[in-house]
N, C-alpha and C positions, 0 to 999 in steps of 0.2 A: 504493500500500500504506500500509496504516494505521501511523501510527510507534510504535513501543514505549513501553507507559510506562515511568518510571522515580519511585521513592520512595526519599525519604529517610528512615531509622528511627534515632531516636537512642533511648538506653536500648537497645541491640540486642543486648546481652551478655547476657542473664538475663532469664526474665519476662515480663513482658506485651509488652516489646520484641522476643527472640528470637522469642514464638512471631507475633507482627504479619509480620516477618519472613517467617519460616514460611511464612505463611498468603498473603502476599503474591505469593511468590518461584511456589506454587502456582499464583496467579492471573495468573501472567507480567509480571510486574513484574522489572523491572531495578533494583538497588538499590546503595543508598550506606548501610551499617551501621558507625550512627556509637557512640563510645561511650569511656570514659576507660580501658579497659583491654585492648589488641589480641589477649590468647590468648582472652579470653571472645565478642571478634566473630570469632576464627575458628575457636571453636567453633561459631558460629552455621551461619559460612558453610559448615563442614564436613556440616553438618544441613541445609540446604538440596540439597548437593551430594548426600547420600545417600540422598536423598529423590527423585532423580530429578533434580535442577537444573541449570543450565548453570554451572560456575563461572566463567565469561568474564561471567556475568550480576548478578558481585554485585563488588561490591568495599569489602573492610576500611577504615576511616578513624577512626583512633584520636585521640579530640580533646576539650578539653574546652570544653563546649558554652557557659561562662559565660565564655568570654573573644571578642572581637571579632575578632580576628584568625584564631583557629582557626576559628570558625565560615565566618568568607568564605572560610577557605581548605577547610573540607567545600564550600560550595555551588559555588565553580572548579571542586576536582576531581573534582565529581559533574557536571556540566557538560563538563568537559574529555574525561572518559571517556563518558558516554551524550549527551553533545548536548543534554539537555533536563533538569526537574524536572515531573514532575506531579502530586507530594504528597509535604506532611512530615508525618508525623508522629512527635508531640512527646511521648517517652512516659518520658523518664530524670526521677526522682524522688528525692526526698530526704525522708525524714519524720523528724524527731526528737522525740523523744517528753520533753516537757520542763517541768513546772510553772512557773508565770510569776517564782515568786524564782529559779528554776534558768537562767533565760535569760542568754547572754551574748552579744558583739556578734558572735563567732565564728559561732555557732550564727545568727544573724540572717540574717548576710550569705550562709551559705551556702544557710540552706533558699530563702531568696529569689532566690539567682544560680540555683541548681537547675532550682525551680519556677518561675520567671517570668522571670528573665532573660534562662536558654536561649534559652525558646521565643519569646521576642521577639528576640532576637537572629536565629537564625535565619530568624525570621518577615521582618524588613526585609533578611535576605541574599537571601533568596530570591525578594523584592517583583519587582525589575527584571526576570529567569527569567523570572513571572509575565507582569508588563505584557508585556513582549517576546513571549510566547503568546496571550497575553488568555486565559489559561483557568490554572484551579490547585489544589486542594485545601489543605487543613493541618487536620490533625486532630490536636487539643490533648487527652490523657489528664489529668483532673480530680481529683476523689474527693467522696466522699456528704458530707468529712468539713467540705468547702466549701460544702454547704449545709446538713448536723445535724454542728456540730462537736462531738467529745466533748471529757475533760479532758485537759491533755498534750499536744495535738495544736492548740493554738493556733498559732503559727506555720506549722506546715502548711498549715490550715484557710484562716489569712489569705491565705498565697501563691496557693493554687487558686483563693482568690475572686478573687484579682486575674484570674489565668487565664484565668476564664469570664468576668468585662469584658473582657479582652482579646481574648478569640475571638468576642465581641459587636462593638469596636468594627474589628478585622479582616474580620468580615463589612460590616460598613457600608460602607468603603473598598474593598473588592473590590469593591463591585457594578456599578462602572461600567467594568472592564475584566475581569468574566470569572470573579471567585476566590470560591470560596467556604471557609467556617471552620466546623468544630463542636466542640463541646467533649465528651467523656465522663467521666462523673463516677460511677465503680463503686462498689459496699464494698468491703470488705475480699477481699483477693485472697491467694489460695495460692503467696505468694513468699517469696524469700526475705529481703526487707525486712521481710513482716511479719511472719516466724517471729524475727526478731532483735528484735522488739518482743514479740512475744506467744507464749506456748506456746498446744498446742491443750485446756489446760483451760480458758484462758480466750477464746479463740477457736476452739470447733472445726471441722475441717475441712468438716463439711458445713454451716456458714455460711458458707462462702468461696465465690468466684468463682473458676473453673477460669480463668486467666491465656489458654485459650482462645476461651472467651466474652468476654473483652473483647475480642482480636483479633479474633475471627469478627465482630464489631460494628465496630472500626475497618475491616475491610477494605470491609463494606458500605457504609461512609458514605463512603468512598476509592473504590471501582467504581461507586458512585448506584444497586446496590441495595437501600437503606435510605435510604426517603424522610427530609428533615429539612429543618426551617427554619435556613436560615443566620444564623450566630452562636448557634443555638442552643446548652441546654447538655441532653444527655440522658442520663438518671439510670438509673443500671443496677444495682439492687442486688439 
């Protein structure tokens, strides 16, 4: 018998996270919903449950993803509870909307632990999993805004660029035991980060991406049905 997958979701409390989740937990995925605030991942996991899901099949891990330690300790007890990993994705974000005299080192370190740190921490938690299967996904959530960056969102723009090198040079290094990496890189999405940045006169809602067409995208490129070049970065706007 074929073994169960299991995925890791961080950003899983809210958004493009919860509903990946979602979409996952549908496609029988066994899941690790990681995220920095535990009544928002069990609301997830209550939405999952109501939905028809197994609750044995999901389990909460409240953690935050820009320190080393928490991080190894998501990829143990996702490991310790399903046995295996056979995709992260990487989808907790932080944008700060900030003119470049208004930058401070606060603001620095965190969009970049956020956006790039995370996912690279996790990325090398999750390396050994991998080799040890020879087989693996990681699907990194981007933004347009890392390849047409507007005003305000330089720091953001910069972190996702790093991002999408990183889910470039991640493919490179998989390929000889099995792993493959892609990047998504949306516009503007109907969450609740954006609506804390923007009202809808100046973003209106029918410009936006329904937070379930990005999932419905991540889960294809997570199940292989949505062809892509590894390391690639594909633009969804």
């Amino acid at each position: 018998m074929a073994a169960l997958m299991v995925g890791i979701v961080t950003g899983a409390g809210s958004g493009v996270g919860q509903s990946t989740a979602t979409i996952l937990a549908e496609s029988g995925y066994r899941l690790a919903l990681v995220g920095r605030t535990r009544s928002k991942l069990e609301d997830t996991a209550a939405l999952i449950a109501g939905a028809g899901g197994d609750p044995a099949a999901v389990v909460v891990l409240p953690a935050d993803m820009t320190s080393g330690a928490a991080v190894g300790g998501v990829v143990d007890q996702t490991i310790g509870r399903f046995g295996r990993i056979d995709a992260v994705a990487n989808i907790a974000g932080y944008a700060p909307r900030q003119p470049l005299d208004q930058i401070t080192p606060q603001t620095v370190r965190q969009c970049l632990d956020v956006n790039l740190a995370g996912p690279v921490l996790i990325t090398a938690a999750a390396w050994p999993v991998f080799q040890r299967q020879k087989a693996g996904i990681i699907v990194n959530v981007s933004s347009m805004a890392s390849i047409d960056p507007f005003p305000g969102f330089n720091l953001y723009a910069a972190a996702k660029a790093g991002l999408n090198m990183f889910t470039k040079c991640t493919a490179e290094e998989g390929k000889k035991i099995g792993v493959k990496a892609v990047c998504i890189a949306p516009g503007a999405i109907e969450t609740p980060m954006l609506r804390r940045l923007f009202d809808t006169r100046t973003i209106p809602k029918d410009k936006t991406l329904d937070p379930t067409e990005v999932a419905g995208l991540i889960r294809d490129c997570v199940t292989g049905t949505r062809a892509f070049e590894s390391g690639q970065t594909i633009r969804l706007p």
